[in-house]
N, C-alpha and C positions, 0 to 999 in steps of 0.2 A: 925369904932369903934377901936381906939387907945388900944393896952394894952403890957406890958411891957415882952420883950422878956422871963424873967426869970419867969415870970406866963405861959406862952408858952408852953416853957419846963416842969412846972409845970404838966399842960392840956394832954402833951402828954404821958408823963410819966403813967400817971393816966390809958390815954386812951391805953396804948399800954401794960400794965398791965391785965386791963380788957378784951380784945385780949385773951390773953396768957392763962390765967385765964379759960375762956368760963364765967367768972363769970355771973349770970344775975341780973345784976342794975335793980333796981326800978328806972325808969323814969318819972319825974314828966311834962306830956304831957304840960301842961298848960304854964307852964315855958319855955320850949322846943321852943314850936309854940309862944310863943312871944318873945324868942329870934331870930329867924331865919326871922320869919317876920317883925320884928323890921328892918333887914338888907335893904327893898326891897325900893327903889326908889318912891317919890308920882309920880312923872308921868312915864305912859308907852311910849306916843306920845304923840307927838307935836300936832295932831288935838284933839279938843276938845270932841266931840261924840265918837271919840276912846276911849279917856282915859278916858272918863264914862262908857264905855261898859266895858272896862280893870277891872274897879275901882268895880265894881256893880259882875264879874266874881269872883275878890276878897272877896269881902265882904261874896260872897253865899259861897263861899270856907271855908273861917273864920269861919263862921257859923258852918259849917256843922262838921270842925275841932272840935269845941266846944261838938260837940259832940259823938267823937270817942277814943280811947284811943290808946297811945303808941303801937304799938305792939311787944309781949314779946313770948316767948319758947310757952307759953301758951293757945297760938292762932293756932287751927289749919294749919292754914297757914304759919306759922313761927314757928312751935313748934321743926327744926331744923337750923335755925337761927338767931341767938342771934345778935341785932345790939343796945340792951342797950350801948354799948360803946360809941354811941353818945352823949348819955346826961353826958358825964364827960368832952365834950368840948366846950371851946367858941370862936363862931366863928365871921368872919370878911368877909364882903368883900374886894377884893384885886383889884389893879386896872390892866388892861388888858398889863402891863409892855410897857412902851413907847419906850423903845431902844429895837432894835429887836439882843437880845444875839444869845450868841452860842449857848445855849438849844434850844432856841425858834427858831433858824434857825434850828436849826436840826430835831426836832418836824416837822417841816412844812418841810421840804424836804423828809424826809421819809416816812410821812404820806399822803401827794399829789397823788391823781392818776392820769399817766401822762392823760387816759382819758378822767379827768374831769376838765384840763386846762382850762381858760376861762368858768367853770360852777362851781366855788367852793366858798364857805362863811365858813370862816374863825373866830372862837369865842374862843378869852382868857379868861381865868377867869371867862366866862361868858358875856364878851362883847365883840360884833362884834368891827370885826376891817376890815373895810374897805381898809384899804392899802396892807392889807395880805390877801385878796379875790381878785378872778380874776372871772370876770362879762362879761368878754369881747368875748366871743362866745358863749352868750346862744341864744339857738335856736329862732327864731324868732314867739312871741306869749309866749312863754314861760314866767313863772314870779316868778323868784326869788329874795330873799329880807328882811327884816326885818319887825316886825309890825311897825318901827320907821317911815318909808320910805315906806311902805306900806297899810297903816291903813286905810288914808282915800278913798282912790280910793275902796279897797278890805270889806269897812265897813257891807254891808251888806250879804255877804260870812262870814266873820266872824261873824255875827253874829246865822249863822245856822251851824257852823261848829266848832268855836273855842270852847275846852270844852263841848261841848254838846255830846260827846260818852258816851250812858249810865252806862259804867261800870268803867269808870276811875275816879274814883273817892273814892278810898283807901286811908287810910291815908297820906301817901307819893304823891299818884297823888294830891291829896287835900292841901298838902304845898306847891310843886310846883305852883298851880292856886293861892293861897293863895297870893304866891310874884312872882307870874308873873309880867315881867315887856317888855323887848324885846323878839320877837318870830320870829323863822325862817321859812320863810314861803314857799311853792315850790304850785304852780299852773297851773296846766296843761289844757288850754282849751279844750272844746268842738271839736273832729275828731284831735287833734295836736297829731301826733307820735315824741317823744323827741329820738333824734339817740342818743347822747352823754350822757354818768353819769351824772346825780346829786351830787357834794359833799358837806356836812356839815361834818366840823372837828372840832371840839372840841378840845381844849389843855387848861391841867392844870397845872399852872405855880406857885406854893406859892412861897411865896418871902419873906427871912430871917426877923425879926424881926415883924412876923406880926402874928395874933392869926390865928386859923386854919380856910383855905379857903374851903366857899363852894360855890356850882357851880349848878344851876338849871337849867338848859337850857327848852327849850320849841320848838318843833318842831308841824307845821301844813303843811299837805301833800292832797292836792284838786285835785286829778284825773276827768276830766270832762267826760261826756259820750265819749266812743268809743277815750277814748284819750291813749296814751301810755309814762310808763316812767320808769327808771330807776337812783336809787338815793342811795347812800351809807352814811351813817351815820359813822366816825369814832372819838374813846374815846381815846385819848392819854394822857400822864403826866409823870412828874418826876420823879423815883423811890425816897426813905428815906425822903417821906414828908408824913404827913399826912392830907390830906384834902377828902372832901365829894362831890360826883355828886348825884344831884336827878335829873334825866333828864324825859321829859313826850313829847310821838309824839302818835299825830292823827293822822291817814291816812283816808281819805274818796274817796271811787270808786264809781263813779255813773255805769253809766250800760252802758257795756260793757268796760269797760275801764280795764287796765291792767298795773299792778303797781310791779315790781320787786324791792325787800328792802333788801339792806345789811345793817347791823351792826355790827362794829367793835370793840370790847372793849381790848384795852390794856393798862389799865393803869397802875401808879407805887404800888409798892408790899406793902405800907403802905396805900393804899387810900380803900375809902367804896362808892362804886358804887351802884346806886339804879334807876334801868331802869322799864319806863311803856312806853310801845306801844297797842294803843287800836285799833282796824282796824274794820271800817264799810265798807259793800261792799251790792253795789246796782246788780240786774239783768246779769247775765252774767256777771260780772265781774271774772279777776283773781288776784289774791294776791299772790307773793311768796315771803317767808321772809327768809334767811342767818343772823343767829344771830350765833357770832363770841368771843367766852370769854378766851382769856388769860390772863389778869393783874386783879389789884387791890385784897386787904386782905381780904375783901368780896364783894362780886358781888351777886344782886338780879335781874334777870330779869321777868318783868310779861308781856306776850303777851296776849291780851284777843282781839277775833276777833269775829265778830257776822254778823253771813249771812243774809243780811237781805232783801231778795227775794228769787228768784227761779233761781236754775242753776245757783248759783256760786263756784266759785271754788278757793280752799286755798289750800298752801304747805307751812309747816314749816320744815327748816333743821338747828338744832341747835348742836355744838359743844364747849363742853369747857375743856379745854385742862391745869391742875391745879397740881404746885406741892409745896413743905415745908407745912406751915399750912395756903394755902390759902380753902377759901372755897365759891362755887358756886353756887348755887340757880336759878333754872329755874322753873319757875309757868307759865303753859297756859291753855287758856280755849276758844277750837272751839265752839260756838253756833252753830249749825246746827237750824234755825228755820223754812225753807222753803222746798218742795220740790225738788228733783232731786240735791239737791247740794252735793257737793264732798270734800273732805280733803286728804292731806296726810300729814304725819309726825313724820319726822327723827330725834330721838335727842341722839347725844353721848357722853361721858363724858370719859374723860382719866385723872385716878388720880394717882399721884405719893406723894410719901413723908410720911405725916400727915396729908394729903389734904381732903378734903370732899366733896364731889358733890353730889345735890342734884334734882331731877325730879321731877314735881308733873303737867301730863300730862291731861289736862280733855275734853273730848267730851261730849256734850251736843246736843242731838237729840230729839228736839222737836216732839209731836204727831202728829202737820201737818205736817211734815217734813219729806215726804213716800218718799222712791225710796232716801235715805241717799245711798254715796258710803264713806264710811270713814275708813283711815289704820292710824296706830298710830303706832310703834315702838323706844322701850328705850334701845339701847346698852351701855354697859358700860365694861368698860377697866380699872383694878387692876393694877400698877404696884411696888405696893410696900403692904408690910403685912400690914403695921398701914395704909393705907389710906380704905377710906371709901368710899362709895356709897348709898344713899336713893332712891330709882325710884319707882315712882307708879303714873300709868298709869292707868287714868279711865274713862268707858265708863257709858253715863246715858241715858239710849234707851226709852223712851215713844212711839215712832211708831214702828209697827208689819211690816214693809215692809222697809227690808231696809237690806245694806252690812258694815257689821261691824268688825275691828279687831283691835287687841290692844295688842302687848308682849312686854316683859323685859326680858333683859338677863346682868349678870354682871359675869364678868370672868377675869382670867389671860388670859396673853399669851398660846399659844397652845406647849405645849413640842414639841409632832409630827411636827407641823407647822416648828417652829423652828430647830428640827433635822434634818429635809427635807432641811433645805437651807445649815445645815452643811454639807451635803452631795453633797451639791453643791456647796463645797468649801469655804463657808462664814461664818467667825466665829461665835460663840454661840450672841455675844455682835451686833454685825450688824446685821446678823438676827433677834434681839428682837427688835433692831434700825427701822429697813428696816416693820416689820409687824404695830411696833406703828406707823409708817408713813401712810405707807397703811390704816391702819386704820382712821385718819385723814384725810385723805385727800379726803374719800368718800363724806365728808361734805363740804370740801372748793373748789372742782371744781364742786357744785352748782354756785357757786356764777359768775354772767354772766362779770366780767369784770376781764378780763386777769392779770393783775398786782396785782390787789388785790389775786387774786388765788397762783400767783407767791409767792410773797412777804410773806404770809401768810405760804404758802407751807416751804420757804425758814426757817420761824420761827422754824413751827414744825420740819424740820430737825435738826437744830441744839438745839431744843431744848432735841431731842432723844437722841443727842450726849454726851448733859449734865448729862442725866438724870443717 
């Protein structure tokens, strides 16, 4: 979709107004969802039964769009995040940039974990780019890959897996399936322990003269029984552009299988990030997720995971780390439906500036669901007067047998804290440095692969420095 730089300008002007503003646009849905799907490719794959399964996944999405609305302040769910500034833009796809620039080399150098050398898949703009992926030391049985490249062999896997988590399917999960088109897939058979990271990296690259890029990715994650794996998901892009990610990952555990999930978001300080991970988990499974939010102008995460046997077990540790007037958005919801299962879950917010961070934590403990062990905790960290914090944490208990807890706490720095290190010879300004560190970093040495922990680590310091 061609349209002339100075309508662009136009779009963005509008859109980065509307930003500033908080204003809330009337969004006319209808319009919205047939622009954006207008963007999406008629075929997903090259095999035929694929791209009618693709097509038919579409269609029910479509549908279902038809009958939901925008959502606005007004929506419990979003009644602190305003993301009407989309509908004052028009967008384009962009192509995955053919000459690999300096950006682009930069992007992918810093964003690489040496880890996951020879395990990583590489998507510009939303298209893989197989010369910037390295495939060359995956574990053997392991199966990573695109739907392009993998559809027909995997057809009847995806037909019980792709899409089919019953709660992803919110408006934003619902435009993603809508124009699904390529999907990154990670398949772990039956007893396979994968030693090496999984990585999918994402990089958002717009490119001058072109209307505002958006970016849908689509991630399916198949843990087979008694299988093992470890896989990182990272968001990167350009800062002073502004374009859109709506990204949607499955994860599926059969029983006992165990699935470690990082997620990375750093993108540029104009873009609007809009994350769903839905996690089914079979018998004895474990699930731990590391979800990771430094970039973009707004960031929406929804994790919704649902236990769906006996004796499984889930940890979530979320950090987002936000200052000027960006603002962050974390929605989750454990299902607890069976007995003896377990959760934990850590989520922290460090706000600086004008920034605003938001929580909205949910357990759900079904009535057969005796002998629940579930902890939930929402820390939050002030570092400036105008910045703000929303957290609430909640518990919905229908069985009488069971271990439940659930706090919030939002504070400054500790004066005491901080006069105790002056006292140990560290000025007022490092001290405040050296505790937001600490602070942070309880969440990012969850994360089981070493460089990312580093690297991550290395951000938060100097982002203290700036702050």
């Amino acid at each position: 979709m061609a349209i002339q730089v100075s309508e662009q300008l136009e779009d963005q002007a509008e859109f980065k107004g509307a930003l500033s503003t908080r204003s809330k646009l009337a969004v006319n849905s209808e319009q919205f969802v047939a622009q954006v799907v207008g963007l999406r490719s008629d075929t997903a794959s090259p095999d035929q039964d694929t791209n009618d399964f693709v097509s038919n996944l579409r269609q029910l999405a479509s549908d279902r769009l038809a009958t939901l609305s925008f959502p606005t302040t007004k929506d419990e769910e979003w009644k602190y995040t305003d993301v009407s500034a989309l509908g004052t833009l028009t967008f384009a796809n962009q192509p995955a940039i053919a000459s690999r620039t300096a950006n682009l080399e930069a992007l992918i150098a810093n964003n690489i974990a040496p880890e996951s050398l020879g395990n990583c898949l590489v998507f510009v703009n939303g298209k893989y780019r197989k010369d910037l992926s390295d495939t060359s030391d995956v574990t053997e049985g392991l199966v990573i890959g695109t739907l392009a490249s993998l559809g027909d062999r995997l057809l009847p896997k995806l037909r019980s897996h792709l899409a089919q988590h019953p709660d992803a399917n919110d408006y934003f999960a619902s435009l993603n399936t809508a124009c699904m088109e390529d999907v990154a897939i990670i398949l772990a058979p039956k007893n396979l322990v994968v030693e090496n990271p999984v990585q999918l990296l994402f990089i958002s690259a717009p490119q001058a003269g072109e209307a505002t890029l958006i970016t849908q990715p689509r991630c399916l994650v198949i843990a087979e029984t008694h299988s093992q794996l470890t896989f990182v998901q990272t968001f990167v892009g350009e800062n002073n552009h502004i374009y859109f990610t709506n990204a949607v990952t499955e994860v599926w555990l059969a029983e006992g299988a165990q699935v470690n999930h990082t997620k990375v978001q750093q993108q540029g300080n104009e873009a609007i990030h809009i994350n769903t991970i839905a996690i089914a988990q079979a018998k004895n499974s474990v699930y731990k997720n590391q979800a990771i939010s430094f970039g973009a102008k707004i960031s929406r995460q929804n994790l919704i995971v649902h236990q769906m046997a006996e004796q499984t077990e889930t940890s979530l540790t979320g950090l987002a780390f936000i200052d000027d007037d960006q603002l962050a958005d974390t929605h989750s919801c454990i299902a607890h439906n069976y007995p003896h299962g377990s959760s934990k879950q850590l989520h922290k917010c460090i706000a600086d500036g004008h920034s605003h961070a938001i929580f909205n934590g949910k357990i759900q403990v079904a009535k057969l669901a005796q002998q629940t062990d579930s902890a939930q905790l929402s820390r939050n960290l002030l570092l400036s007067g105008k910045a703000r914090v929303d957290t609430k944490p909640q518990l919905e208990i229908f069985a009488d047998n069971v271990k439940c807890a659930h706090g919030a706490t939002v504070s400054q720095l500790d004066a005491e804290e901080i006069f105790y290190l002056q006292s140990r010879a560290i000025d007022a300004e490092s001290a405040a440095n050296l505790l937001t560190y600490a602070f942070a970093t309880e969440a990012i040495t969850q994360i089981p692969i070493l460089s990312v922990q580093r690297s991550l680590s290395s951000f938060v310091l100097a982002k203290t420095k700036d702050s």
